[in-house]
C-alpha positions as CSV (number, residue, x, y, z in Angstrom):
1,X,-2.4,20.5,8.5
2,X,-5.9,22.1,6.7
3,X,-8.7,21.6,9.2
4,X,-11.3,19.9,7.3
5,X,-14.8,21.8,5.9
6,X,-17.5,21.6,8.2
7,X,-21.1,23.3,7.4
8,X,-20.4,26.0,10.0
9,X,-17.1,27.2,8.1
10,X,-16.7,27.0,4.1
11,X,-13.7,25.4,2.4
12,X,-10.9,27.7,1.5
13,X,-11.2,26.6,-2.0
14,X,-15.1,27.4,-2.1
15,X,-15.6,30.1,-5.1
16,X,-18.0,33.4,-4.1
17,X,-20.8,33.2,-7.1
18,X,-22.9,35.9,-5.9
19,X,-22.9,38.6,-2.7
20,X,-25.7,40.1,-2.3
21,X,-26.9,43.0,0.0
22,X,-29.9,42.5,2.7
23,X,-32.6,44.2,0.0
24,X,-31.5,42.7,-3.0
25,X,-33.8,39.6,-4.5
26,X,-32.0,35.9,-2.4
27,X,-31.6,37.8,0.2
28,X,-34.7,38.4,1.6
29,X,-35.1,35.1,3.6
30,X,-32.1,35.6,5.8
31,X,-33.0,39.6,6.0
32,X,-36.6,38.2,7.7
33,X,-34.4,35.8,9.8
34,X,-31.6,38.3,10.9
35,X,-33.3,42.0,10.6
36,X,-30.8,44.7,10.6
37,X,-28.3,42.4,11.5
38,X,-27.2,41.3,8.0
39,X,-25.0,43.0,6.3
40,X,-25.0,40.2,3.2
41,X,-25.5,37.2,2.0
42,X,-23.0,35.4,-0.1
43,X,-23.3,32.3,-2.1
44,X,-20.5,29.5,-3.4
45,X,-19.4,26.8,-4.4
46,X,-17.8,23.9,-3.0
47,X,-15.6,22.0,-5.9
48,X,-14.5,19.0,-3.4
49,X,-18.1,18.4,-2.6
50,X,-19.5,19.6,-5.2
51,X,-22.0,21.7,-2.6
52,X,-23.8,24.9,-2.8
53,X,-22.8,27.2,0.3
54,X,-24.8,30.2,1.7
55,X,-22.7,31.8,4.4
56,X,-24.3,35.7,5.9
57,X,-22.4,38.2,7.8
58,X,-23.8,39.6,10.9
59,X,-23.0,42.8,12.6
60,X,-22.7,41.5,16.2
61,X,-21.6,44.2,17.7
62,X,-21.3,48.6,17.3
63,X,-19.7,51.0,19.8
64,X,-17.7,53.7,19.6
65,X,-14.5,53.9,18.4
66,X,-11.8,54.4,20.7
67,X,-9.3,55.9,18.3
68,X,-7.4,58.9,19.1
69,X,-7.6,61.8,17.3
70,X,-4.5,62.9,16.2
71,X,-3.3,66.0,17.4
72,X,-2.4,69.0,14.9
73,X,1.3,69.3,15.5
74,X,2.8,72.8,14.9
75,X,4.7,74.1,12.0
76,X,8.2,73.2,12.5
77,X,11.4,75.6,11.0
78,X,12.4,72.8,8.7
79,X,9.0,72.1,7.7
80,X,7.9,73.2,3.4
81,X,5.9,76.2,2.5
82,X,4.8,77.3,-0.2
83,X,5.1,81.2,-0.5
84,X,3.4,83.7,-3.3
85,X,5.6,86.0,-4.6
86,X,4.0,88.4,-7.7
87,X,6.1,88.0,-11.4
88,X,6.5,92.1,-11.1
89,X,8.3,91.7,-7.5
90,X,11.7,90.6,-8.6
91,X,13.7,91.9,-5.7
92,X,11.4,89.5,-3.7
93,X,11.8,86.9,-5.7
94,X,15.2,87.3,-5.9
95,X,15.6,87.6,-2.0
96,X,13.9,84.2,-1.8
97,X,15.7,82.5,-3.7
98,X,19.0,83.6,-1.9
99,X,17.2,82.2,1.4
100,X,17.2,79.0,-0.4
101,X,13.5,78.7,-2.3
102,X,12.9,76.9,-5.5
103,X,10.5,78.2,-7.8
104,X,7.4,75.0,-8.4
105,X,6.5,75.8,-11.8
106,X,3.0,73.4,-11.2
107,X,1.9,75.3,-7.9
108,X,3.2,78.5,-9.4
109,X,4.3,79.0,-6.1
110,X,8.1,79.5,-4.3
111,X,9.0,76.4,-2.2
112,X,10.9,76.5,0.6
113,X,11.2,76.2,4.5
114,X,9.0,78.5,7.4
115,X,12.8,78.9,8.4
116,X,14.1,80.5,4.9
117,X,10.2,82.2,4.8
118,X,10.8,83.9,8.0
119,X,14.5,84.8,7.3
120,X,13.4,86.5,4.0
121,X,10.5,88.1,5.8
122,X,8.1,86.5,3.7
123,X,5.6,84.5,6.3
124,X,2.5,86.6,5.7
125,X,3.0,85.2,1.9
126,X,2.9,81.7,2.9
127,X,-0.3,79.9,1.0
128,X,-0.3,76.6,1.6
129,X,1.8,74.1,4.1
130,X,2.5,70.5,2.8
């Protein structure tokens, strides 16, 4: 069952025309009425009533937010690298890819796990973790 329109809440059906923000030109009567308070001011149209609506949204209320920051969890064994390994140093290269790495031709980088980095003796190579 729809709740019927009532001049405190606008019909589901009511089309925005314009929103405008607190400075722009319409909005300046509710901006002297509200202050700082309005964030904008948006006008519609009512089809069933064939009604011009101006609804405003109000910033009632600003704290802090309470959200967590996340924290940084440590580089795990199984986790991707990317390691840089020079086109002269073949026997590097070579030793990464029998540790498992993949050569990623658009980072122009060897990808492969801390684990297989560490096992080829390749961490101080590592450029950039995903």
């Amino acid at each position: 069952m729809q709740d019927k329109p009532t001049a405190h809440r606008p019909p589901q059906d009511a089309k925005v025309l314009k929103k405008l923000q607190p400075t722009q030109a319409g909005a300046q009567r509710w901006r002297a009425l509200y202050g700082d308070q309005l964030l904008c001011v948006r006008y519609r149209h009512d089809p069933t009533r064939d009604q011009r609506l101006v609804t405003v949204e109000l910033l009632v209320e600003a704290r802090p937010s309470r959200r967590r920051t996340p924290v940084p969890r440590s580089a795990g064994p199984q986790d991707p690298v990317l390691v840089q390994i020079r086109y002269g140093e073949a026997q590097l290269a070579a030793q990464a890819k029998a540790n498992g790495a993949r050569w990623d031709a658009q980072a122009r980088l060897w990808r492969m796990t801390r684990e297989q980095a560490e096992r080829a003796g390749l961490t101080a190579r590592i450029r950039t973790a995903e």
